[in-house]
C-alpha positions as CSV (number, residue, x, y, z in Angstrom):
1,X,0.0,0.0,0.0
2,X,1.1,3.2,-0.6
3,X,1.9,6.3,1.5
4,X,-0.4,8.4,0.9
5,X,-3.2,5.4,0.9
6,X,-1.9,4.9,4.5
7,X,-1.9,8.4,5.1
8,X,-5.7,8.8,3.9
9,X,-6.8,5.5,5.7
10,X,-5.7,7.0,9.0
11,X,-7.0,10.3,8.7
12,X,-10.5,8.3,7.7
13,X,-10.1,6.7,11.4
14,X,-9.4,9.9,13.0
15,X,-12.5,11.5,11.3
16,X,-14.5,8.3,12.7
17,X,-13.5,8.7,16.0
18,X,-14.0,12.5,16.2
19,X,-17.1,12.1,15.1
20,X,-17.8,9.2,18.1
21,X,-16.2,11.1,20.7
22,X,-17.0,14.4,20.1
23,X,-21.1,13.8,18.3
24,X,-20.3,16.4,15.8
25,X,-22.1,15.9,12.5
26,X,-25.5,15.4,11.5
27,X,-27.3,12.4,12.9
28,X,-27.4,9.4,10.4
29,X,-30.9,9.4,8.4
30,X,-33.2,7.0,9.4
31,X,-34.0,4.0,7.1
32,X,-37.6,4.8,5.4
33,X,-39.7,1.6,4.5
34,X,-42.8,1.7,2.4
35,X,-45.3,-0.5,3.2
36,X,-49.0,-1.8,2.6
37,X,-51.8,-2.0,5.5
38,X,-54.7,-3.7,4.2
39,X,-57.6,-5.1,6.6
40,X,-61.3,-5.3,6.0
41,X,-63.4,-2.1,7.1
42,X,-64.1,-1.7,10.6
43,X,-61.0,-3.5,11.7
44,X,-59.2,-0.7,12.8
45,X,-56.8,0.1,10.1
46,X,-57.5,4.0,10.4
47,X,-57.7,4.7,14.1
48,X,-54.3,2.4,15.1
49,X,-52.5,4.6,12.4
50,X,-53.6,7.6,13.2
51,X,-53.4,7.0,16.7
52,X,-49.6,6.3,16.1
53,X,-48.8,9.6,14.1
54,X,-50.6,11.2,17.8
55,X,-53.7,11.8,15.4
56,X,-57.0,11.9,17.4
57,X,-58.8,8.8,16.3
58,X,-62.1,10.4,17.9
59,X,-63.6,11.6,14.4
60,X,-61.5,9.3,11.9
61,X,-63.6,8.2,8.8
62,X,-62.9,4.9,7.4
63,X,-60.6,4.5,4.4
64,X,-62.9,4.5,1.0
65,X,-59.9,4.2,-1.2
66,X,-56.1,4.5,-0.2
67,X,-54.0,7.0,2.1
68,X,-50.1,7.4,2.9
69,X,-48.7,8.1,6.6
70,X,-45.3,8.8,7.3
71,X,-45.1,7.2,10.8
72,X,-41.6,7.7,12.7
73,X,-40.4,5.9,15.2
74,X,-36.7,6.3,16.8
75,X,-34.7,3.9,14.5
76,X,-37.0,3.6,10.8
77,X,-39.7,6.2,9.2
78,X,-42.5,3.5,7.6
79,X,-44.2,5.3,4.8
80,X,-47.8,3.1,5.4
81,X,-50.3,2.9,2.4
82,X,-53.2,1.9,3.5
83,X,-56.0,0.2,1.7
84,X,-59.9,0.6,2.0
85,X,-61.4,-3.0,3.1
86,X,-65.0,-2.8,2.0
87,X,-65.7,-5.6,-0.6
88,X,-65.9,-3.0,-3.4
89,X,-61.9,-2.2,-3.2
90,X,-60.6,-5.4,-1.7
91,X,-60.7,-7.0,-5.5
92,X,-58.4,-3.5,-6.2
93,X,-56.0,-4.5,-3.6
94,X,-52.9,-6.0,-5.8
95,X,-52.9,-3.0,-7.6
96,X,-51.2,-1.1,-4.7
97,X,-48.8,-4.2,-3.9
98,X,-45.8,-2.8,-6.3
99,X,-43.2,-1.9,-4.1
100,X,-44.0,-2.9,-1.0
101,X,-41.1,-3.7,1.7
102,X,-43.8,-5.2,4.1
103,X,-47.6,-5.7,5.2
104,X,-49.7,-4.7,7.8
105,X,-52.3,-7.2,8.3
106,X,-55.3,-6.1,10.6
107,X,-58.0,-7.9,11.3
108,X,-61.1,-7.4,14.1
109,X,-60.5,-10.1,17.0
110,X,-64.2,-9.6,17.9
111,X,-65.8,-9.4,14.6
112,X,-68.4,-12.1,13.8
113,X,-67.6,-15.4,12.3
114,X,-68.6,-14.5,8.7
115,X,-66.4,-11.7,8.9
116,X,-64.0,-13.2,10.2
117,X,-63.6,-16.0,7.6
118,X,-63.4,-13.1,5.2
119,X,-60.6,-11.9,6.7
120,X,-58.7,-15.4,6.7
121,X,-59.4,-15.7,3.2
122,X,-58.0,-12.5,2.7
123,X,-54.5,-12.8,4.9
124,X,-54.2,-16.5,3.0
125,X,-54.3,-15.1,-0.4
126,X,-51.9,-11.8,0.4
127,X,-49.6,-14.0,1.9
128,X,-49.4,-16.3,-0.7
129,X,-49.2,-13.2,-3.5
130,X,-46.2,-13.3,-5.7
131,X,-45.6,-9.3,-4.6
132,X,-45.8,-10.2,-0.7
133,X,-44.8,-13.9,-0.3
134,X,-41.4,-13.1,0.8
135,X,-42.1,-9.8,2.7
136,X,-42.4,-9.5,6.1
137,X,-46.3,-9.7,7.3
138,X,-47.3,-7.7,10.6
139,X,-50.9,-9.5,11.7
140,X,-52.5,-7.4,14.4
141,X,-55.4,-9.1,16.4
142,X,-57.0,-5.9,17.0
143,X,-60.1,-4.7,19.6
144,X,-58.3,-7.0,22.9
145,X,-60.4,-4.7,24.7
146,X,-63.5,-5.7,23.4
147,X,-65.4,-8.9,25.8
148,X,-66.0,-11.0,22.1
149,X,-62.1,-10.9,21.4
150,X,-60.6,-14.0,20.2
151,X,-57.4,-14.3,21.9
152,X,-53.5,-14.6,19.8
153,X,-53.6,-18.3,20.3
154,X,-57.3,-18.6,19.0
155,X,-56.5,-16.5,16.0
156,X,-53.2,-18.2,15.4
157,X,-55.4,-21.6,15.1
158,X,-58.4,-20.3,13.3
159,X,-56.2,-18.4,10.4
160,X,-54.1,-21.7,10.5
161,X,-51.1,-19.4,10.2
162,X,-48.4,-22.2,11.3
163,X,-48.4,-24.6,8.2
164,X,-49.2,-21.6,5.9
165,X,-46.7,-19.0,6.7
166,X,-43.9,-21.3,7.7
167,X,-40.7,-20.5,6.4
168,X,-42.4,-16.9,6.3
169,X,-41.6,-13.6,8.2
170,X,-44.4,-12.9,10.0
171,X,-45.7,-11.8,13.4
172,X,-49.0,-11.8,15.4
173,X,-49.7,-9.5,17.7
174,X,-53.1,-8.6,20.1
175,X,-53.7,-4.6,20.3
176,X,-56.0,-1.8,20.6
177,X,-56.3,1.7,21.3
178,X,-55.6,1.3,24.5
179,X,-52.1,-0.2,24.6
180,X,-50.1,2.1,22.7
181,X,-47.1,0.7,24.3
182,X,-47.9,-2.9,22.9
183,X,-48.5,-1.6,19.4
184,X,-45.2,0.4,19.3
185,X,-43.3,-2.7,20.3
186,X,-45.3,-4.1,17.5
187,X,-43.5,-2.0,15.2
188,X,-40.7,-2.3,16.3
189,X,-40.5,-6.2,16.1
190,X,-41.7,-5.5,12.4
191,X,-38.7,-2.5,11.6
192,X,-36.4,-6.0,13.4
193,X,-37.5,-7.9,10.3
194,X,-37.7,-5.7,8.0
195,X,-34.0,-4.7,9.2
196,X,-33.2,-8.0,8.8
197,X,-34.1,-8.7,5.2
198,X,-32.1,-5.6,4.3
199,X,-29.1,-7.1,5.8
200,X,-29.8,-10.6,4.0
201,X,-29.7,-8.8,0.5
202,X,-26.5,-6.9,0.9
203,X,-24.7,-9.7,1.5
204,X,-26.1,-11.7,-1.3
């Protein structure tokens, strides 16, 4: 190696360790993921996002079509598009699948059984889609503070989500309004993943 190679590799070192013992310099930006929330209506799509950009979710009108949120948290910003669930836009759904990093899955723990079905019917097919099958999946159990709630377990069983997402990225997790500590963490398992699969592709 040359001198002046030498020379410019320990000047790099210096720089790093000025900027670790001294803090000067801008932080580094946070990683931004974009990803799709998708849900049928009434599961609580709308309220759990807004409630996490510190929205009030007293007045919050259910998706008809899409919307974006920028939500930040400490370590990632996740750019959510979320999907309308009625039965008139859930056939519209792939559409908005193109580019997704990962998927917000969330479904009403209390709804009835019909509706329920729906909504396993409509986890199995996203998570079998060619544009999601290898993303991470984020499956909220949401409305745990409603008596009719199906507990993690129950869902788990019902959406028979161990032989069909194994080998999968996936994680289910009970919430409501009421926990925002529990849905944060949430999130944060999900940036974990998502994290993760961004490490696996720079070393391939």
């Amino acid at each position: 190696m040359s001198d002046l190679r030498i020379t410019e590799a320990f000047l790099y070192m210096d720089y790093l360790c000025f900027r670790a013992l001294c803090c000067k310099g801008p932080p580094p930006a946070r990683p931004e993921y974009d990803l799709v929330c998708i849900g049928l209506t009434g599961s609580g799509k709308t309220s759990l996002l807004s409630k996490l950009c510190s929205e009030s979710p007293d007045n919050v009108v259910s998706t008809t079509g899409f919307s974006i949120k920028a939500v930040p948290f400490q370590n990632a910003i996740l750019n959510i598009k979320e999907l309308g669930g009625a039965d008139n836009i859930r056939k519209y759904w792939s559409r908005y699948y193109q580019g997704s990093q990962g998927v917000i899955f969330v479904l009403d723990s209390a709804s009835s059984e019909d509706d329920l079905e729906t909504a396993r019917n409509e986890l199995h097919s996203a998570l079998q889609h060619p544009q999601l099958c290898t993303l991470p999946f984020l499956i909220l159990a949401n409305h745990q503070d409603k008596p009719a709630a199906r507990s993690v377990q129950e869902v788990k069983k019902y959406f028979e989500l161990e032989p069909l997402a194994r080998g999968k990225r996936w994680i289910l997790q009970p919430c409501s309004l009421d926990d925002m500590e529990a849905l944060k963490d949430s999130f944060s398992q999900l940036i974990n993943l998502l994290e993760e699969k961004d490490h696996e592709a720079v070393r391939m």
